[in-house]
Residue frames relative to the residue before (quaternion, step in Angstrom):
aa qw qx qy qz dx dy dz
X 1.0000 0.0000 0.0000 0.0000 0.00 0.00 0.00
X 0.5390 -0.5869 0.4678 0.3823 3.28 -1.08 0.96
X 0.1364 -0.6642 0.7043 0.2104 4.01 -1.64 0.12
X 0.2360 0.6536 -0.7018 0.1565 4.12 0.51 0.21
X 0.6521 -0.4975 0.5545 0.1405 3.34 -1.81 1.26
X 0.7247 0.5080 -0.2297 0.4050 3.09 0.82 -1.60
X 0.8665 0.1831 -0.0658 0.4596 3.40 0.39 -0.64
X 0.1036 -0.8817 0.4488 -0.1021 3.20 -0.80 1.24
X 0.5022 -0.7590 0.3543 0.2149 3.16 -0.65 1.40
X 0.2544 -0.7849 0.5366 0.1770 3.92 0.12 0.96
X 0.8777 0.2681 -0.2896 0.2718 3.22 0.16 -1.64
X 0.5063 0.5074 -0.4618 0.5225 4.27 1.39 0.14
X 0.5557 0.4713 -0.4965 0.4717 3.81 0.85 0.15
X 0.7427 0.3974 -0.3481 0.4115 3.46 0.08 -1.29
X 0.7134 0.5430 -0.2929 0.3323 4.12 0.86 -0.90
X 0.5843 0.4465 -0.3773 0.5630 3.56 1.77 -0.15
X 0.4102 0.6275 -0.4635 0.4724 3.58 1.27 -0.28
X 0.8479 0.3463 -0.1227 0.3822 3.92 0.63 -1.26
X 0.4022 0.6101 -0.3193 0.6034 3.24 1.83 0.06
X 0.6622 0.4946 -0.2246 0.5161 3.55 0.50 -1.42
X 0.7771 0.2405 -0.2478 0.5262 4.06 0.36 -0.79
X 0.7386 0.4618 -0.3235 0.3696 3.57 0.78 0.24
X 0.5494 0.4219 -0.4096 0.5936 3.04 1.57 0.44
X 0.6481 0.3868 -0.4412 0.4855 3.81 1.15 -0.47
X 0.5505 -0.5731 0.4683 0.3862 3.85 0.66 0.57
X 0.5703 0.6432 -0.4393 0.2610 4.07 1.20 -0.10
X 0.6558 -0.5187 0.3009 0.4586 3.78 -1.08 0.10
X 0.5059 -0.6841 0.4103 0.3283 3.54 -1.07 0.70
X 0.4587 -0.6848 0.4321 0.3660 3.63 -0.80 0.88
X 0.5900 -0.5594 0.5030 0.2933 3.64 -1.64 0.85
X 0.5307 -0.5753 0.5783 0.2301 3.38 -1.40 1.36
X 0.4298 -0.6407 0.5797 0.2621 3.55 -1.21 0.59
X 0.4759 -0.6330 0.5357 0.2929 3.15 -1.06 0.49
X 0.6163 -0.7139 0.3294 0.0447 2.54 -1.63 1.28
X 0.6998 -0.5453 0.3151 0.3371 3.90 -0.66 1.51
X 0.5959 -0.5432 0.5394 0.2428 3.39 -0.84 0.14
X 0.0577 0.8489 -0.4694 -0.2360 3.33 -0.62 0.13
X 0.7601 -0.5780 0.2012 0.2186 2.81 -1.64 1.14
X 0.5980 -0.6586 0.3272 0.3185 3.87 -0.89 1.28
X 0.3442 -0.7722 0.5263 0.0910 3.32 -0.69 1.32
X 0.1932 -0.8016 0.5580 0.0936 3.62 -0.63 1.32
X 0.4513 -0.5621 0.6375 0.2721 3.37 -1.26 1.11
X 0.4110 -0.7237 0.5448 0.1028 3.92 -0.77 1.11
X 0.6624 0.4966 -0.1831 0.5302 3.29 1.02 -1.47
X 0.7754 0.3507 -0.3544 0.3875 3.59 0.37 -0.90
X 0.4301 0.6488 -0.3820 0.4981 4.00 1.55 -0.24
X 0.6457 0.3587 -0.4185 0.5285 3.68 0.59 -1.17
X 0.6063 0.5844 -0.3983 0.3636 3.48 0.27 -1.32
X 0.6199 0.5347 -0.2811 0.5008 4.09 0.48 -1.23
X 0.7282 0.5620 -0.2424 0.3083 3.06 0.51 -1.48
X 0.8084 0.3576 -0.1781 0.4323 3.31 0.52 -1.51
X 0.4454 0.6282 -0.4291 0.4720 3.75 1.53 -0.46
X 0.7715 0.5059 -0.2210 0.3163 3.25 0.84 -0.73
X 0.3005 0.7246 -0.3425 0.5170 3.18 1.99 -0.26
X 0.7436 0.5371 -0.1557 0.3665 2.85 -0.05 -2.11
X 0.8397 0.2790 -0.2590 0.3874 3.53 0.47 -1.36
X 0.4492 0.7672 -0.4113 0.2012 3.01 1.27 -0.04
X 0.4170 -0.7594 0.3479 0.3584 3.21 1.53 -0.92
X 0.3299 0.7435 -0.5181 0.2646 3.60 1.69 0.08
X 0.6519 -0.5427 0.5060 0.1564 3.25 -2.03 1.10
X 0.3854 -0.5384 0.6223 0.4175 3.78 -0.52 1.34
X 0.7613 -0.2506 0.5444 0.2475 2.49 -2.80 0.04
X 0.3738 -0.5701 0.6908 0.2411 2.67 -1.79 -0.22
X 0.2614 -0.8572 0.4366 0.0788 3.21 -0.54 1.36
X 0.0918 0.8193 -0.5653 -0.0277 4.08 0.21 0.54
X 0.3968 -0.6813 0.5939 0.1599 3.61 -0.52 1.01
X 0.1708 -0.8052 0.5413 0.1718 3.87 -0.44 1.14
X 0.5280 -0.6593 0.4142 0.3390 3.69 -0.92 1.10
X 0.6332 -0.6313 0.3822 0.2334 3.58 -1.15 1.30
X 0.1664 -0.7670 0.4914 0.3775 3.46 -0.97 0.20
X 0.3518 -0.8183 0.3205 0.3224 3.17 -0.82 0.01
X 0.5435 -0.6761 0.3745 0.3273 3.60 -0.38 1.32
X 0.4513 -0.5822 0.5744 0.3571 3.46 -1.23 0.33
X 0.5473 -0.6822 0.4313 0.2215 3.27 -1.38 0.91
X 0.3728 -0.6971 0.4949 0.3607 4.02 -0.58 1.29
X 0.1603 -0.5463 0.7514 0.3335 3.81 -1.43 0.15
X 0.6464 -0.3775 0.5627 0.3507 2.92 -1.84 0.30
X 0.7252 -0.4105 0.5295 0.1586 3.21 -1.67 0.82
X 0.0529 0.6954 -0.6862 -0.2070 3.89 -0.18 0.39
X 0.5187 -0.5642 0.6187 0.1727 3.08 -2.02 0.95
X 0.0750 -0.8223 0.5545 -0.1031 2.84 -1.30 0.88
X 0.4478 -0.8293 0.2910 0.1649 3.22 -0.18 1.61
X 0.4092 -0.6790 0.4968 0.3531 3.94 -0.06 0.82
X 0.3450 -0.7127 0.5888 0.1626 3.50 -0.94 1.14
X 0.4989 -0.6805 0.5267 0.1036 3.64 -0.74 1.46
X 0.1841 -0.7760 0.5557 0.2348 3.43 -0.28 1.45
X 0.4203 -0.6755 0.5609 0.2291 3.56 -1.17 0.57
X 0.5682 -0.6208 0.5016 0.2005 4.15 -0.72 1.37
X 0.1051 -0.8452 0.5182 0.0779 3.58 -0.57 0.76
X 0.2308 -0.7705 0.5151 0.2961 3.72 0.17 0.52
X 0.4338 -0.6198 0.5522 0.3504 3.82 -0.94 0.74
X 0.5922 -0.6463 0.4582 0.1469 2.67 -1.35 0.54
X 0.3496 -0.7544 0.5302 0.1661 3.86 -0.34 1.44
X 0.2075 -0.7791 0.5869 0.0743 3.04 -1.34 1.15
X 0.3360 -0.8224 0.3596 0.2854 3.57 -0.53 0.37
X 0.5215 -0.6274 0.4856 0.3139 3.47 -0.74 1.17
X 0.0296 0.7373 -0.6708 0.0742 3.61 -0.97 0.80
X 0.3467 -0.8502 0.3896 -0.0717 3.45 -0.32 1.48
């Protein structure tokens, strides 16, 4: 187990605290009241602030440069091709030899 000074383990402190008074038969100490909780920021209304603030800032558009097309390679047409006609094979006849 870690031993850092800095940081201290509340909730094995406060549960030997209630072990300790429940074996002396004495009254359990009172939970502390509970932290505040921390301020919940509306995300959307920040972007919203945020980007108004762009705007009012007054900042110089881009510079727009239009980049020079390539040019695509021309499609040929597809050559057709005629479906090659399969040709019927008779089986071969065997000869009955008795």
């Amino acid at each position: 187990m870690c031993q850092n000074p800095e940081f201290t383990d509340t909730y094995t402190d406060a549960l030997a605290k209630i072990i300790e008074a429940k074996r002396e038969e004495k009254p359990l100490p009172e939970a502390p009241e509970p932290e505040q909780p921390g301020k919940v920021l509306d995300l959307m209304a920040a972007l919203t602030e945020s980007v108004q603030q762009a705007k009012a800032s007054g900042g110089e558009d881009a510079d727009v440069h239009e980049m020079p097309k390539k040019k695509t390679a021309k499609k040929q047409p597809a050559k057709k091709t005629t479906a090659k006609k399969t040709t019927k094979k008779t089986a071969a006849r065997r000869s009955h030899s008795a």
